[in-house]
C-alpha positions, 0 to 999 in steps of 0.5 A: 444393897441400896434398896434395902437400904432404901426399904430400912429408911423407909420403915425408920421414916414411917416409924418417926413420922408417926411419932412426930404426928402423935406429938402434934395432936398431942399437942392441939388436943384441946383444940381438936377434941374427939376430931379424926383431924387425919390431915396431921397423920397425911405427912408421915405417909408421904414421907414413908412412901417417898422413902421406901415405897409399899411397906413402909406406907403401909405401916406409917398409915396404920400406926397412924390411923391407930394413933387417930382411933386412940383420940376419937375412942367409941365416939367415931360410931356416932360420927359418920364423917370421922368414919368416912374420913379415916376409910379414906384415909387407909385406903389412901395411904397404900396407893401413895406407897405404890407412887412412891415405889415407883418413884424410887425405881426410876429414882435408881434407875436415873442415877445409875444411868447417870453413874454409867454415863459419867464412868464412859465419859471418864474412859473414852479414849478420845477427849469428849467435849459438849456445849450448847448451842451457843458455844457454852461447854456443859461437860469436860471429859477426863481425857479432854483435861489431861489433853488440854492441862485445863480442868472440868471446873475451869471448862464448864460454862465457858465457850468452846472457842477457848480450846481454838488458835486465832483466827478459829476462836474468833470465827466459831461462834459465827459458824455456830450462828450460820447453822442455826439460821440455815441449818446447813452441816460443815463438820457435824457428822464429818470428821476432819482435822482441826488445830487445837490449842492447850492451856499453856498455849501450844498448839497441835494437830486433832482429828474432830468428830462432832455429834447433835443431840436435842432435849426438847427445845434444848440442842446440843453438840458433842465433839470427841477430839484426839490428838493426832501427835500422840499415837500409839507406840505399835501404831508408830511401830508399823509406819515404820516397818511400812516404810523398812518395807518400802526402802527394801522394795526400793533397793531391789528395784534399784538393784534390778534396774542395775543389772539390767542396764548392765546387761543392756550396756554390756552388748554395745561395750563389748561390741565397741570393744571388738570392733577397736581390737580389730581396727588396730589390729589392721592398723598394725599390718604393712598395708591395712585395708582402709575400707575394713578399718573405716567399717570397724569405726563406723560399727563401733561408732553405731555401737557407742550410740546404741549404748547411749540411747539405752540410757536416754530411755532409761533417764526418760522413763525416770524423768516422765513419771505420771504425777497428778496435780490436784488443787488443794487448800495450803492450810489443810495440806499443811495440817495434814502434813503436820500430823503425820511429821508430828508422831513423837514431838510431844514425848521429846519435849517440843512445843510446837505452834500451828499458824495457818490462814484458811483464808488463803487461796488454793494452790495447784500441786501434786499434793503427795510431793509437797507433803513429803517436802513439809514432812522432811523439814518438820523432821530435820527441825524436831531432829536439830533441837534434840541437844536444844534446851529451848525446844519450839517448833512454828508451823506456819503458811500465809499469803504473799503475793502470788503466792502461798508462804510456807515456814519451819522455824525452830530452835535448834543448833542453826547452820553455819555459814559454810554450809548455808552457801552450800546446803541444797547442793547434793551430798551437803548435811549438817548430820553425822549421818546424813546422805545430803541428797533430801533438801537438794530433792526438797530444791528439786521439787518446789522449783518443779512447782514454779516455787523457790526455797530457802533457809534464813537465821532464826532471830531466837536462834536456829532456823527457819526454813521457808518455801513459796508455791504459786497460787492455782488462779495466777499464771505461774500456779498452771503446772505444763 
């Protein structure tokens, strides 16, 4: 439907082309005489080329050439230039129909490439950012608006640094300066997790994918941002069907591990149980052999023992589990923490705040422990502020001396004072629900790691719970 539309403009164009021509020599006509003068005609067979191509070229030229016939009459046999002129000329006018049509195909096809483009921008799930090679964004995705609050009109033309916490916005510009001098890729190609932060100042966790691209002498760079604390409902469904899965796994475990200890045990017992009978049964006698007696407490005594090295072995074999310490960055194993405990925050109206210093020095830890610790504060933090009006969540990790700090700071009911004496004792909660038994692990497993932790009051109200793990370089970061 557009290029007959394109075609019918065309022709409208070489008809009043051709009638704008005719009022121009009407008007110079005593100034030109019996003269061809087809440069005045030339315009209208441009337009109608450019308009609609062959056809309408065509048209324009002949309405043209007739209307330069009409002024010259019987004289052009007498003049051969006016003759050779106005062959030039129609033979002119059919080869700009020809650009022009070309020129309009690649017109057409330039816009829907574009309109194809703008409608996969439009839905790509991921918000899509790109910028310059100076940091200057040059298209906003849709997604990227509804996941930042800012608009394309807001965006464009500003620098990328925006969407970044301190101390990242700061620092982006440098790293983009650091490529473009050695050519060297930390991101592009690689995907990894970032912290970005939205137009009311909140920030949140995000998976980064950046590309390159060049247009001649012009490069540029596209990154597709999704937010790692908006999942899909069934994506968090199966997390946790996993872990149903692994609490069921865990319980028939435990269950076996009962019953063959009870079985293990019931021997020595029993045994001890027999041998007791025994010995007072001789005890019961007039004159009871004291070498049957003193055997049947020696067998008993061996019994007790055995009984109790079935269960050092067991207590040894849970105690010695293998675990691997790996050296590890505190800002990125936070990070990564972060967006596993964050799946839902958004939709219960926390506000949450990542402040970590990547600057800080590793630590050396089994990275999966650590991590669960994170995770179980985070979720106990989101879990308090469910009755909270004021619901802000601040994930933080910094330098302190030998040591990298960890706090969870929210804005939740708090814990009294009782509790607080008591709160990483075994079976101590503050849920109506709760076993007691996670932050006396989360004890267990920081203090393994040569840390210590702790919960203070929050000066906004709730709590702030904070943990230290030592540094990998200092002498108390080497795990025996």
């Amino acid at each position: 439907m557009k290029v007959r539309g394109y075609v019918v403009s065309g022709y409208m164009a070489a008809i009043y082309g051709s009638a704008l021509a005719l009022a121009l020599r009407l008007t110079f006509n005593p100034y030109l005489g019996h003269r061809v003068f087809l440069v005045i005609y030339l315009p209208a067979v441009l337009v109608a080329a450019l308009a609609g191509g062959l056809g309408p070229a065509i048209l324009a030229t002949g309405l043209c050439t007739a209307i330069g016939l009409a002024f010259i009459g019987n004289t052009i046999a007498a003049n051969t230039t006016d003759l050779v002129e106005l062959c030039f000329f129609a033979a002119l006018g059919p080869v700009f129909g020809i650009i022009g049509g070309r020129l309009l195909r690649e017109s057409e096809g330039s816009r829907f490439r574009e309109a194809q483009l703008q409608s996969i921008v439009d839905t790509v799930p991921e918000a899509m950012v790109t910028i310059d090679d100076k940091g200057i964004m040059r298209s906003f995705s849709a997604t990227a608006v509804r996941l930042f609050g800012w608009t394309a009109e807001e965006m464009i033309g500003r620098n990328v640094s925006v969407l970044m916490p301190s101390p990242y916005r700061k620092e982006h510009d440098s790293y983009l300066e650091h490529y473009r001098i050695t050519g060297e890729r930390r991101i592009i190609g690689l995907g990894r997790i970032v912290v970005a932060e939205r137009k009311d100042g909140s920030t949140f966790p995000a998976e980064l994918t950046v590309g390159e691209g060049q247009v001649g002498s012009q490069r540029f760079f596209t990154g597709f941002i999704r937010d790692l604390t908006e999942r899909r409902t069934q994506e968090r469904r199966v997390q946790e069907l996993q872990s149903e899965l692994v609490h069921v796994s865990r319980l028939t475990a435990m269950g076996e591990m009962a019953s063959s200890l009870a079985h293990e045990i019931n021997q020595p017992l029993s045994a001890v149980s027999n041998y007791m009978e025994g010995v007072a049964a001789l005890l019961e006698q007039d004159h009871p052999d004291l070498t049957l007696v003193s055997d049947g407490v020696k067998q008993a005594a061996v019994q007790a023992l055995r009984a109790g090295d079935i269960i050092k072995r067991l207590r040894e074999f849970v105690a010695k589990g293998e675990t691997a310490h790996t050296v590890e960055n505190p800002a990125i194993l936070l990070e990564e923490a972060s967006a596993l405990a964050l799946f839902g925050a958004r939709e219960q109206g926390v506000r949450v705040s990542l402040r970590c210093d990547r600057d800080i020095r590793p630590i050396l830890v089994d990275k999966i422990q650590i991590q669960q610790v994170a995770l179980n504060l985070i979720r106990n933090a989101i879990e308090s502020m469910e009755a909270s009006e004021r619901r802000e969540l601040t994930i933080a990790v910094e330098a302190a001396e030998d040591a990298a700090l960890f706090s969870i700071s929210d804005t939740g009911i708090g814990i009294s004072p009782e509790i607080a004496e008591r709160l990483f004792q075994p079976f101590v909660t503050t849920k109506p629900n709760g076993m007691g038994v996670g932050l006396s692990i989360c004890r267990t497993i920081i203090e393994a790691h040569g840390g210590r932790i702790w919960a203070d009051p929050n000066e906004d109200g709730g709590t702030v719970f904070n943990f230290t793990l030592p540094f990998a370089d200092s002498e108390a970061g080497h795990v025996q």
